[in-house]
DRENDO-1510 file (C-alpha; in Angstrom, 1 decimal, always signed):
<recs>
REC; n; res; u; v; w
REC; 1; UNK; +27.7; +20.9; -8.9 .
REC; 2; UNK; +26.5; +22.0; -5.4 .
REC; 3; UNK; +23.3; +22.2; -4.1 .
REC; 4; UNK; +21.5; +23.8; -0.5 .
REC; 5; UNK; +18.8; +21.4; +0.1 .
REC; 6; UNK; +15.5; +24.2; +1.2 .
REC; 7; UNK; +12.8; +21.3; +2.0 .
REC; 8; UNK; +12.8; +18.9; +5.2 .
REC; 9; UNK; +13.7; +15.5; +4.6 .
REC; 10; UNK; +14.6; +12.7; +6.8 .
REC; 11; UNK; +17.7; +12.3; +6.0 .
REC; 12; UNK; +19.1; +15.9; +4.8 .
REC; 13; UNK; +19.5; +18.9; +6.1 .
REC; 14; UNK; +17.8; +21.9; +5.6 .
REC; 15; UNK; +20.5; +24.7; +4.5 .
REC; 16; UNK; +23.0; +22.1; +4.3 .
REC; 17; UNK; +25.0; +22.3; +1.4 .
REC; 18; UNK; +25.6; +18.9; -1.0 .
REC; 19; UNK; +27.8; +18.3; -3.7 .
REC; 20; UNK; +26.0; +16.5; -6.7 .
REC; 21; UNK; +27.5; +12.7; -7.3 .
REC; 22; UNK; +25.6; +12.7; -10.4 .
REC; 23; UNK; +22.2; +13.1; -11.8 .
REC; 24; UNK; +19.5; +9.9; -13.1 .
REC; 25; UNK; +16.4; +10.7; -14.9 .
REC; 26; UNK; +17.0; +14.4; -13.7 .
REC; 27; UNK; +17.5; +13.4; -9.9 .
REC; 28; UNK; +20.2; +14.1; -7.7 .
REC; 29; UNK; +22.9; +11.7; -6.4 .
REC; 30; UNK; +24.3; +13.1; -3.0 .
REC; 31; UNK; +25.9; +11.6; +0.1 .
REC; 32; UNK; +23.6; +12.3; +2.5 .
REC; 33; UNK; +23.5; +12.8; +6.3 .
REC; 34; UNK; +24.2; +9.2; +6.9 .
REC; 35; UNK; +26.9; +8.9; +4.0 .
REC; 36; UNK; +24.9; +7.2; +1.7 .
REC; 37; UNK; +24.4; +7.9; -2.4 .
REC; 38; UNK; +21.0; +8.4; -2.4 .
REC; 39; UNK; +18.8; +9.8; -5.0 .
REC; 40; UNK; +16.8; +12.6; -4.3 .
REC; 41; UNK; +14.1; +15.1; -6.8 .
REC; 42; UNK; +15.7; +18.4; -7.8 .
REC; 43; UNK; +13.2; +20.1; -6.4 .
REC; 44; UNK; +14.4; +20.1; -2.9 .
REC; 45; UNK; +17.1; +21.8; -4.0 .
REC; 46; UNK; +18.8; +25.2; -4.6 .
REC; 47; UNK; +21.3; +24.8; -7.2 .
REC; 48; UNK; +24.3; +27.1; -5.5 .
REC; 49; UNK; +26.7; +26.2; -8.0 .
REC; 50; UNK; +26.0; +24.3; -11.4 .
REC; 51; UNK; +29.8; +23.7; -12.5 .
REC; 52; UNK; +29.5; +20.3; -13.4 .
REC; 53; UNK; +32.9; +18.2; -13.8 .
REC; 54; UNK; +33.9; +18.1; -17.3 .
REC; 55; UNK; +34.6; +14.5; -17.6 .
REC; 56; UNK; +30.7; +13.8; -17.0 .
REC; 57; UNK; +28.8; +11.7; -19.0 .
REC; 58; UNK; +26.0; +13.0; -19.9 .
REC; 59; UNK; +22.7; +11.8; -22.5 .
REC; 60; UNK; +19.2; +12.6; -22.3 .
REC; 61; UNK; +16.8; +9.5; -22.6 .
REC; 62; UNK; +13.7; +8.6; -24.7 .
REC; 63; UNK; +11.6; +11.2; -22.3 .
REC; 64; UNK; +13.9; +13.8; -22.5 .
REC; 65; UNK; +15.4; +13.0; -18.4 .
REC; 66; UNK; +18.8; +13.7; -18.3 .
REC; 67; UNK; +21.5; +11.0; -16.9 .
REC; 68; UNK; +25.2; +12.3; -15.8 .
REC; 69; UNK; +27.9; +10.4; -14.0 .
REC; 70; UNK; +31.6; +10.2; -13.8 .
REC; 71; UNK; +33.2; +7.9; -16.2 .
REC; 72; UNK; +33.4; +5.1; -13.2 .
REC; 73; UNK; +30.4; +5.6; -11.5 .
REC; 74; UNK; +28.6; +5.6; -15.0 .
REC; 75; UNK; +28.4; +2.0; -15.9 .
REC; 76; UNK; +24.8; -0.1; -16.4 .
REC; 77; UNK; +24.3; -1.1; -12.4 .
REC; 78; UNK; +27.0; +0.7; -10.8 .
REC; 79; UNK; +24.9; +1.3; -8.2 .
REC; 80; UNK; +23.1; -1.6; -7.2 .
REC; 81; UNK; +26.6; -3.3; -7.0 .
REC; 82; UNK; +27.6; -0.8; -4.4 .
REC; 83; UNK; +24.3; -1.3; -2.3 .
REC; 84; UNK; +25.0; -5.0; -2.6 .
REC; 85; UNK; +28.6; -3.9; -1.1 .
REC; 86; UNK; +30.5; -5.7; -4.0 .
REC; 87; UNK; +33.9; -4.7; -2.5 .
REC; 88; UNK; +34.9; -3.4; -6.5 .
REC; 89; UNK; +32.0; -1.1; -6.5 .
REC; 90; UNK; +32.7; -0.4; -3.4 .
REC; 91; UNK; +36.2; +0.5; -3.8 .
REC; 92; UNK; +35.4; +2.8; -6.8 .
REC; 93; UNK; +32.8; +4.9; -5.5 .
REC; 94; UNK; +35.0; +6.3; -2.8 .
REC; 95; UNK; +37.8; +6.6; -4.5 .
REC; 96; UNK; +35.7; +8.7; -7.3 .
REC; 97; UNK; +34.3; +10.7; -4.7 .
REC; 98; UNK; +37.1; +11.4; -2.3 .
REC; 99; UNK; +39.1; +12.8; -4.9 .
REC; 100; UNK; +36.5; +15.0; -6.0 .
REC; 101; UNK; +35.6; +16.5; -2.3 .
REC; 102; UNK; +39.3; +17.0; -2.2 .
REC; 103; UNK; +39.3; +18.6; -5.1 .
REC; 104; UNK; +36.7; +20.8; -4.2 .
REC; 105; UNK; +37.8; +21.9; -0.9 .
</recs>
């Protein structure tokens, strides 16, 4: 999924276009300006492309927010392993997410 970001924000570009890590309680993952996964509120955003990766995992919880990852990245505090730089959640994230932007481009 790729998205344009069309209002300021500190550490995004307007125009600039971001490819979607994954989505929590219908937010957006992206790497952003200073290379970090940061959520940010759809609405900022221009979905240019909604292709999502098929190997997704995807639910909806109790009030109706949607949650998608990539099999790694989806596991109960994924992410607040990688902010406490665990070197294995570490490790995973960017190899997730360099093969994807390789894939992409």
């Amino acid at each position: 999924m790729i998205v344009q970001l069309k209002t300021a924000h500190s550490d995004l570009t307007v125009g600039q276009n971001y490819s979607v890590i994954g989505i929590e309680c219908d937010d957006y993952r992206v790497l952003n300006d200073l290379g970090k996964p940061y959520l940010y509120s759809a609405a900022i955003f221009t979905v240019i492309d909604a292709t999502e990766s098929p190997d997704w995992r995807s639910e909806i919880g109790a009030d109706g927010e949607r949650y998608a990852y990539p099999p790694l990245l989806n596991a109960p505090g994924f992410f607040e392993d990688f902010f406490d730089d665990l070197p294995s959640a570490v490790t995973t994230f960017w190899q997730v997410v360099n093969q994807r932007l390789a894939q992409a481009a």
